[in-house]
C-alpha positions as CSV (number, residue, x, y, z in Angstrom):
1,X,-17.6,17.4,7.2
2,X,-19.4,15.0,9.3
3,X,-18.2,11.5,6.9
4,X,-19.7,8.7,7.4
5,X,-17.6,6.4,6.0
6,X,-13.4,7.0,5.6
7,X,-11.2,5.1,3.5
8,X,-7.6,4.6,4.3
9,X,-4.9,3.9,1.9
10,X,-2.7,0.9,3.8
11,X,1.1,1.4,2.7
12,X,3.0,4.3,3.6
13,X,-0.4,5.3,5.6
14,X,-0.9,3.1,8.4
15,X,3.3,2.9,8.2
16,X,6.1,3.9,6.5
17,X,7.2,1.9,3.4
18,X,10.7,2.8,2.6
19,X,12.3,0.8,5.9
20,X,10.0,-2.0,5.6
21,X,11.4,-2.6,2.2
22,X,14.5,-2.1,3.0
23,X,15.1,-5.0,5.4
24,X,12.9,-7.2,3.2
25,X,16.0,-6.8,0.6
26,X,18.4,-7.0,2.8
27,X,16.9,-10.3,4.0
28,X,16.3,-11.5,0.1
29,X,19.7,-10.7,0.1
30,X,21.2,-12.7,2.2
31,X,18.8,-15.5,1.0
32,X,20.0,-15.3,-2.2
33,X,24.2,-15.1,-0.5
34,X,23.3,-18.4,1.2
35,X,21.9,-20.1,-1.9
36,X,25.7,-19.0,-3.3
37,X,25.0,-16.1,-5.6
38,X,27.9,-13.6,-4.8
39,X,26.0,-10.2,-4.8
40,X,26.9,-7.1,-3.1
41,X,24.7,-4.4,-1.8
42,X,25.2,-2.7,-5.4
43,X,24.6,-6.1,-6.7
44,X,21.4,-7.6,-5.6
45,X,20.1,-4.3,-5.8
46,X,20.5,-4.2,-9.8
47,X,19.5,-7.7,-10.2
48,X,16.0,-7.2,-7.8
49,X,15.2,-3.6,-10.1
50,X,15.9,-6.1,-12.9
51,X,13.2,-8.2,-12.0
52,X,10.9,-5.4,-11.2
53,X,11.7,-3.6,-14.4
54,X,10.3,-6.8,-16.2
55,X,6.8,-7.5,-14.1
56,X,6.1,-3.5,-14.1
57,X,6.0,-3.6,-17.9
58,X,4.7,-6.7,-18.5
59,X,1.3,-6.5,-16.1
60,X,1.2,-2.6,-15.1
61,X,-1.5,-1.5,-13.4
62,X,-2.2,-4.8,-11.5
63,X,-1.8,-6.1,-8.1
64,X,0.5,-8.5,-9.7
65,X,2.7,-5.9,-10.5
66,X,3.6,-5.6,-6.4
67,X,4.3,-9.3,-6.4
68,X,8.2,-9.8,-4.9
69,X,7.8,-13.5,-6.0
70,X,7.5,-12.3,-9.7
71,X,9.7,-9.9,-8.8
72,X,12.4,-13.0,-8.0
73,X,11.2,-15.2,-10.3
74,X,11.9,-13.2,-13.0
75,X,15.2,-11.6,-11.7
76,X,16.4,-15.1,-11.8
77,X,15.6,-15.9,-15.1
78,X,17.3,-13.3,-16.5
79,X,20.6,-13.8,-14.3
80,X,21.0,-17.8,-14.6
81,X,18.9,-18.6,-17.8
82,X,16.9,-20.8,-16.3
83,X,13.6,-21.2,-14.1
84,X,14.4,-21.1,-10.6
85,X,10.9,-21.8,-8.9
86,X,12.5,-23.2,-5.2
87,X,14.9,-20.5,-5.0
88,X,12.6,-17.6,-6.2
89,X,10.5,-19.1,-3.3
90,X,13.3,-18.7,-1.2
91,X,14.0,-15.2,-1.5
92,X,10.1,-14.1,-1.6
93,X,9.7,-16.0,2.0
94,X,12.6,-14.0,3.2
95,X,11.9,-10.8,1.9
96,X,8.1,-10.9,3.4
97,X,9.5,-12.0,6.3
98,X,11.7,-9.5,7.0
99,X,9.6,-6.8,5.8
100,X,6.5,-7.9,8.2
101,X,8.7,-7.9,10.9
102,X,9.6,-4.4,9.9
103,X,6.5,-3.2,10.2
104,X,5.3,-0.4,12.7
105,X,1.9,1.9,12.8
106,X,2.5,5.1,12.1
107,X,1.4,7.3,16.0
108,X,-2.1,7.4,16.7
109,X,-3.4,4.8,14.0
110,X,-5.0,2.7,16.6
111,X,-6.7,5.9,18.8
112,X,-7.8,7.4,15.7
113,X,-9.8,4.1,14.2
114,X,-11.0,3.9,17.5
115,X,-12.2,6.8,17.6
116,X,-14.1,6.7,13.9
117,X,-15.9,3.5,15.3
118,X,-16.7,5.1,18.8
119,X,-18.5,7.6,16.7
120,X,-20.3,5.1,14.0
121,X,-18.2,5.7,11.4
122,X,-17.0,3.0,8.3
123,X,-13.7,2.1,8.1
124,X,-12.2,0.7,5.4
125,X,-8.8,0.4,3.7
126,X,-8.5,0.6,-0.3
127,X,-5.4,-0.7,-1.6
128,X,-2.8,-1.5,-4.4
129,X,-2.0,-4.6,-3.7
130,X,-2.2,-8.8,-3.5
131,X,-5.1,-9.5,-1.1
132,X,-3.1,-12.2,0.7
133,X,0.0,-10.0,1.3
134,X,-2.1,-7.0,2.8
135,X,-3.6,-9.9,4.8
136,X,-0.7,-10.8,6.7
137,X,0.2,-7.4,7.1
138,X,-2.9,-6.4,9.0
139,X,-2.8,-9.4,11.1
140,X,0.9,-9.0,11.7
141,X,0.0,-4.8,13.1
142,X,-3.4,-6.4,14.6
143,X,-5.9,-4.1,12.6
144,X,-7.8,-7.0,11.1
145,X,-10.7,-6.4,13.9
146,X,-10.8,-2.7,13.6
147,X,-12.1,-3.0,10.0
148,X,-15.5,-2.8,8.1
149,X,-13.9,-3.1,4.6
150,X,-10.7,-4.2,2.5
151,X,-10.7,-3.7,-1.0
152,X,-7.8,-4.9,-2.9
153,X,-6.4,-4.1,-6.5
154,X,-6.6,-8.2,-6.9
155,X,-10.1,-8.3,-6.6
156,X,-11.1,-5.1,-8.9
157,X,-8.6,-6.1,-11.7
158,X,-7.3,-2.5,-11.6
159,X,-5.9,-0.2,-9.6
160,X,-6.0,3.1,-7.7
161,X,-6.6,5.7,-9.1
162,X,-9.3,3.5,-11.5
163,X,-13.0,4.7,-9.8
164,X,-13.9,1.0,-9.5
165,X,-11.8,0.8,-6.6
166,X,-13.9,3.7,-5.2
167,X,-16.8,2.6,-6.3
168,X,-16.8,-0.9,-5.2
169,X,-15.9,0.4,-1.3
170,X,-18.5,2.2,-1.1
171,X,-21.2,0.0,-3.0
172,X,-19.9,-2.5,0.0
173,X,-20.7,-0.1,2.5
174,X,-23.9,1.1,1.6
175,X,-22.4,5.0,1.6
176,X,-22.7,7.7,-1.2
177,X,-19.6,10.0,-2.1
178,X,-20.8,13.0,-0.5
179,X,-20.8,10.7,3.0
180,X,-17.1,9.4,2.3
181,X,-13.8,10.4,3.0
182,X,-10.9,8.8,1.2
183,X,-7.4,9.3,3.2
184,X,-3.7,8.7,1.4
185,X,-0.3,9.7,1.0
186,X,-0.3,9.4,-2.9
187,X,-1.6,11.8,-4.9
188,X,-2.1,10.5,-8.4
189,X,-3.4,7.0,-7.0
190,X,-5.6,8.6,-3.9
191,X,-5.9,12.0,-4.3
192,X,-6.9,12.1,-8.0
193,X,-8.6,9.2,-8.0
194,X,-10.9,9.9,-5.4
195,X,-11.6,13.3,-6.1
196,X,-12.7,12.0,-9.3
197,X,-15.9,10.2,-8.2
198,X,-16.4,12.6,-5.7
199,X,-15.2,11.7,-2.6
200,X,-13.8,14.6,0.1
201,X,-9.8,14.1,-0.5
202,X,-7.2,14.1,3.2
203,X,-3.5,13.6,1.8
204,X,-1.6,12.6,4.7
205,X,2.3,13.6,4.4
206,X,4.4,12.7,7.8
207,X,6.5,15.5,6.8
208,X,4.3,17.8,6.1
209,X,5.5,18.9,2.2
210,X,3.8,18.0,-1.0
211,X,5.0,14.7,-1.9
212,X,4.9,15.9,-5.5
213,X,5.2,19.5,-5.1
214,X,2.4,22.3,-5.8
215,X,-0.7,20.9,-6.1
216,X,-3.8,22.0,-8.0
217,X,-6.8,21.0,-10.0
218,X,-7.6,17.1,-9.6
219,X,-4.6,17.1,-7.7
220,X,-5.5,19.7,-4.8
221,X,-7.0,17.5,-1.7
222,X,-9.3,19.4,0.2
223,X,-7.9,18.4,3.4
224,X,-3.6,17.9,4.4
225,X,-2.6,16.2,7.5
226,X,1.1,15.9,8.9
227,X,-0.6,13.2,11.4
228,X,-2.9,10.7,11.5
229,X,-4.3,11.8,14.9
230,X,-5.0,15.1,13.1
231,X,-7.7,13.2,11.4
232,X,-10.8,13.0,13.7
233,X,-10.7,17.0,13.7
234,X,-11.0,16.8,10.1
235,X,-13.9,14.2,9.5
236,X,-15.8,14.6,12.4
């Protein structure tokens, strides 16, 4: 397929998630040892899923539902009683912080947008997120010049895989489905959700397996990658 547009999922795409989060709650941690609340490892973890637990069922399917302020907000709540606004502050600064820090591109992101412009195609990331946290991630990885689009849950009111946030990307761009590519590591949120307004499907997996085992139907993509330099060959 010659696209003329490809959209990019941003997390665990561009870079991998799982260590990123991981030193954003070992810093909250820490945060949260200074401000004298005795948790271990074990500890914190229990009282962050706590938190989580809460926000995932009380907005799913929204940006807010990502939101590590909430997140802490609500875990403290639950563990003193009380609203704890400056230290649920405290512990979302760290955690961003730490996780931003964390971050790294994934080999051959910056070659590979590069080379999509080089040959005039639409770039665009379409993402799950707050649009002030995805932000500061791409300024903090240096992608926010290398960009023609960034579509955030926040501004569509719902998420991937809900067509709007398909639809609105390329309504921005000018493009059809038949002229798009849409590029992810998650299946249900990228994979399905594209293919269901029509968009050729690239599920990117760094190591190569399904990430939710056989795949077929809505679920199939028509295109697997193990590397995001494999891309070009693919679109172009």
């Amino acid at each position: 397929m010659r696209a003329k547009a490809v959209l990019f999922d941003f997390d665990n795409t561009f870079y991998p998630y799982a260590p990123c989060n991981r030193a954003g709650k070992n810093a909250a941690r820490e945060a949260a040892r200074e401000l004298g609340y005795d948790f271990d490892r074990e500890g914190f973890e229990a009282f962050y899923q706590k938190g989580r637990r809460a926000i995932k069922r009380e907005v799913p399917g929204t940006a807010a539902s990502h939101d590590r302020y909430l997140y802490f907000k609500g875990a403290l709540e639950r563990h003193t009683g009380r609203p704890k606004p400056t230290e649920a502050l405290a512990l979302g600064e760290a955690y961003w912080t730490a996780y931003i820090d964390a971050m790294e591109l994934v080999p051959g992101v910056e070659a590979t947008l590069e080379s999509l412009r080089d040959r005039g195609v639409d770039v665009g990331i379409v993402t799950n997120f707050t649009a002030r946290t995805q932000l500061e991630k791409l300024e903090a990885v240096g992608l926010g010049d290398d960009l023609d689009l960034l579509v955030t849950s926040e501004e569509t009111g719902r998420e991937k895989p809900g067509s709007v946030m398909f639809t609105l990307a390329l309504s921005r761009l000018d493009r059809r489905p038949s002229e798009a590519v849409m590029v992810g590591d998650n299946v249900e949120a990228d994979i399905v959700g594209a293919n269901a307004v029509g968009l050729e499907t690239v599920l990117f997996s760094a190591d190569g397996d399904d990430p939710d085992g056989p795949l077929e139907g809505d679920r199939e993509p028509d295109h697997r990658i193990d590397s995001v330099a494999a891309l070009p060959e693919v679109v172009l």
